[in-house]
Structure formats: C-alpha cells, structure tokens
N, C-alpha and C positions, 0 to 999 in steps of 0.2 A: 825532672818535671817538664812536661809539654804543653808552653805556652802558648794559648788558642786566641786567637783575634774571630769574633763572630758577625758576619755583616751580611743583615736581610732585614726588608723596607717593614716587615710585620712584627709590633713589638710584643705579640706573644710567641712567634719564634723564635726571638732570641732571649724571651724570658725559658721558654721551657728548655730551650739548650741551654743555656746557664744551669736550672736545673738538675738534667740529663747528665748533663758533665762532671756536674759539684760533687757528686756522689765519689768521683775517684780520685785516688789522695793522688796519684800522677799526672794529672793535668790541670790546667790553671788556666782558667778565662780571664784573659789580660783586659780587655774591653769588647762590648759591641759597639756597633754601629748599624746608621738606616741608608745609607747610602755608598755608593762607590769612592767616590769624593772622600768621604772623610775614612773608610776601608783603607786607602791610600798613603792618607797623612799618617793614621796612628800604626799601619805596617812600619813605614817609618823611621817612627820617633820608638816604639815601644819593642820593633824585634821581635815576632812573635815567630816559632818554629813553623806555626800553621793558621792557614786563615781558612773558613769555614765560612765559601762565599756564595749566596743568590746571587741568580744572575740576570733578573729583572728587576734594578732599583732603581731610584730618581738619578738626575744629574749625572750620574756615569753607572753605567750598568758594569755587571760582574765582568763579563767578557774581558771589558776595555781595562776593566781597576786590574785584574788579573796580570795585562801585559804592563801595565805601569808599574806595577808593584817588582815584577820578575826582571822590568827593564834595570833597576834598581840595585834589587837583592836577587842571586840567580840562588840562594839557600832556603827561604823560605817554600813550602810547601802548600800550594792552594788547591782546597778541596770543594766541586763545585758543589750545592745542596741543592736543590729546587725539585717543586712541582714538575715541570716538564720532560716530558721523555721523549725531545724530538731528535730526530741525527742533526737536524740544522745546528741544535741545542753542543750537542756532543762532540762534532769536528771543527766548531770553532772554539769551544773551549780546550780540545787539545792545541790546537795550533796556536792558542793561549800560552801555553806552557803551563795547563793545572793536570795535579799529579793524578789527580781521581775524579770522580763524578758519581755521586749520590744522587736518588730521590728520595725524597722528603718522606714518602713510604716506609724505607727503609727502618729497623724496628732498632729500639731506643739501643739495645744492648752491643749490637756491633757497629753503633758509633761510638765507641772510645775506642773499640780498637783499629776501626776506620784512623782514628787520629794516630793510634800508634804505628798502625800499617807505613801513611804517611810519612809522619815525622822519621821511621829508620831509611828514608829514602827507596822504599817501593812504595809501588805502584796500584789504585784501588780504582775498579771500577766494576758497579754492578754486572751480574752475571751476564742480566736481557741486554745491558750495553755493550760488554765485550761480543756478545754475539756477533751485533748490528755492526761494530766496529772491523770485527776481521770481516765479515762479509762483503761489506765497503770496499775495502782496499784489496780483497783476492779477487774481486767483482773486475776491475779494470788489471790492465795489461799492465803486469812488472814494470817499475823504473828500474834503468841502470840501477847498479849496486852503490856507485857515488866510491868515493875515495875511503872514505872512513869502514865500511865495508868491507872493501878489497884487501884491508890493512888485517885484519883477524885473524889470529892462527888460527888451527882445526880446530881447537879445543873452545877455542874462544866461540867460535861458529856454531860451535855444540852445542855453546852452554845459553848462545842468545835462541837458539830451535828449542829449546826445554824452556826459559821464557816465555816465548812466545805461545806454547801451551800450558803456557798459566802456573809450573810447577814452581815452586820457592827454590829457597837456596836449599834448603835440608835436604825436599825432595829429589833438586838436579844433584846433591852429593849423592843420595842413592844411588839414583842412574848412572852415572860414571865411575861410582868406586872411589871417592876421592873426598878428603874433609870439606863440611859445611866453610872453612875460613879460606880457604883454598879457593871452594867456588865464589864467594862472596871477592877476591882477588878479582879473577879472571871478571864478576860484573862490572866493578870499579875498571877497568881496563876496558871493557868493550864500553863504556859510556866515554871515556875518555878519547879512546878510538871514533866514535860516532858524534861526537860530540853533545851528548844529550844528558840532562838533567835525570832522566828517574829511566824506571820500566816501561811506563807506560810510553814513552817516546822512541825508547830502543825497539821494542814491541810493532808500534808501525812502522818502523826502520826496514822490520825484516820483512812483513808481510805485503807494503810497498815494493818492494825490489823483490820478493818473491824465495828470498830465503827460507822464510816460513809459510804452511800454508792450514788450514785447518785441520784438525786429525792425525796432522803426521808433520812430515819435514820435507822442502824440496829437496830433488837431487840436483 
C-alpha cells in the first residue's frame, strides 16, 4: 500500500485527487491538507511514502515544506503538482530534494502511477520538463566531476549515461546484457557513491559535470 499525503491551498484539488486516487486498491490517501505548515506536521506524525505537494500555498509554500520535510525524513518521496510550468518553478524544487514534478494538466490515469514511479524510488518528471532541465545544465560549462563521481566504476558510469537518457532499469538490462536486479544494484551504488536520494538527482549529477549529455553519452 502507497501512503499519499495531498497538500494544495484548493479544496477542490484535493477533493478530486482523493477522488482520482480512491479508485486504486494500492494507494491510500492518509490525509490532505491546505497549507505547507500543516503538509509538515502531518509528514511527520503520519509517515506517508509520498507527498503530492503545490507549491503555492499560505504560510509556507511547497518549495520550503519540501526541504523541511526531507530535512527530517531523507525516505519520503515528494512530488511537486502545480499549475506552473516555469524553470524558476523546476530548479528549485529540485534543489528541494522532490523526486518529480507534475503539472496539474497531466491526465488523471498516469497519476497513480506517478505515485508508484515515486514511491520504488525513481524518478518522474514531465516530458516538456526533462527537456528544459538537460538543456539547463548542458547549456553552461561542466562542473568538476566532484568526488562521488570519480568513485564509479565503468559499469557504474554506464549505467548513470543510460539514466540520464531516461531508460529504466529493464531497459539499461537490455543494453548491457545483464539482469534487471543486477542493474537495479549498481543504481543503489552509484546514489550511494553520489550521495543522492533518487534519479532525478543523480540525473543532474551527470549532465552538470558533463558525464551525460543529450542524445548520446560524453566521452
């Protein structure tokens, strides 16, 4: 069961995500809420795998509940929702530490699996966003590779270059010839290497320091 915390200032959003969600026997809306503030307390007290957060509310907006919450629980899984499709909107809710970013657009049916994307610890973000995101960070000049980086076997290097263009665990088992549990290893090792929570963190990891780059792979 994937326990959802929902928190947005309009309470017909978080009636039809209630809704939305109710329909699947594998997830469970533990509580909503209208504010960042209380998004916070009931992360919390209630443990929810995923929080399902706006990021313009009263009294503490998503952004900020976001890094309180993660400052907290580094396990839970926050997914942003909103109206807005601006980069300002998207580089700081990564630098947040949320594992995805939604817009409210997006159609009713692959938000449950949005949550379950989440919850097995990858990484979601719209398509028009991942765009905007590599093109961001291939835009300026490589950082260093950093320590965590430079630690990576070849395999491991391989397998964060087939992330970075977006393939799963199944599909980088294809490309290298080698079982899905195998690869799914080597993820858990290069986030630990990197020090970082999900995909989408190792993801600008590579394309920052230029490991990755759009289309292909650096040499």
């Amino acid at each position: 069961m994937i326990r959802v915390l929902v928190a947005d200032d309009e309470a017909l959003v978080r009636g039809g995500l209630r809704m939305i969600l109710g329909v699947h026997p594998d997830i469970e809306v533990v509580a909503d809420v209208a504010d960042g503030a209380e998004a916070v307390r009931l992360a919390a007290r209630l443990e929810p795998d995923v929080v399902l957060m706006d990021i313009h509310m009263p009294r503490v907006d998503g952004i900020a509940a976001t890094e309180r919450i993660l400052a907290a629980r580094t396990d839970v899984r926050i997914i942003m929702l909103t109206t807005f499709d601006l980069d300002e909107y998207v580089y700081r809710a990564l630098r947040a530490g949320a594992s995805g970013f939604l817009l409210k657009t997006t159609p009713p049916r692959d938000l449950a699996e949005a949550l379950r994307t989440a919850a097995r610890g990858d990484a979601l973000l719209s398509p028009s966003i991942t765009r905007r995101l590599i093109d961001h960070y291939t835009a300026a000049a490589p950082v260093a590779a950093g320590p965590g980086l430079t630690e990576l076997t070849a395999r491991e290097t391989d397998v964060l270059r087939l992330m970075a263009l977006g393939l799963s665990n199944r599909e980088i088992a294809g490309q290298l010839f080698v079982g899905e549990a195998t690869v799914k290893t080597h993820v858990n090792r290069i986030f630990a290497k990197l020090g970082v929570r999900d995909r989408v963190q190792a993801v600008v990891r590579a394309y920052q320091s230029g490991v990755a780059r759009p289309g292909g792979v650096a040499s």
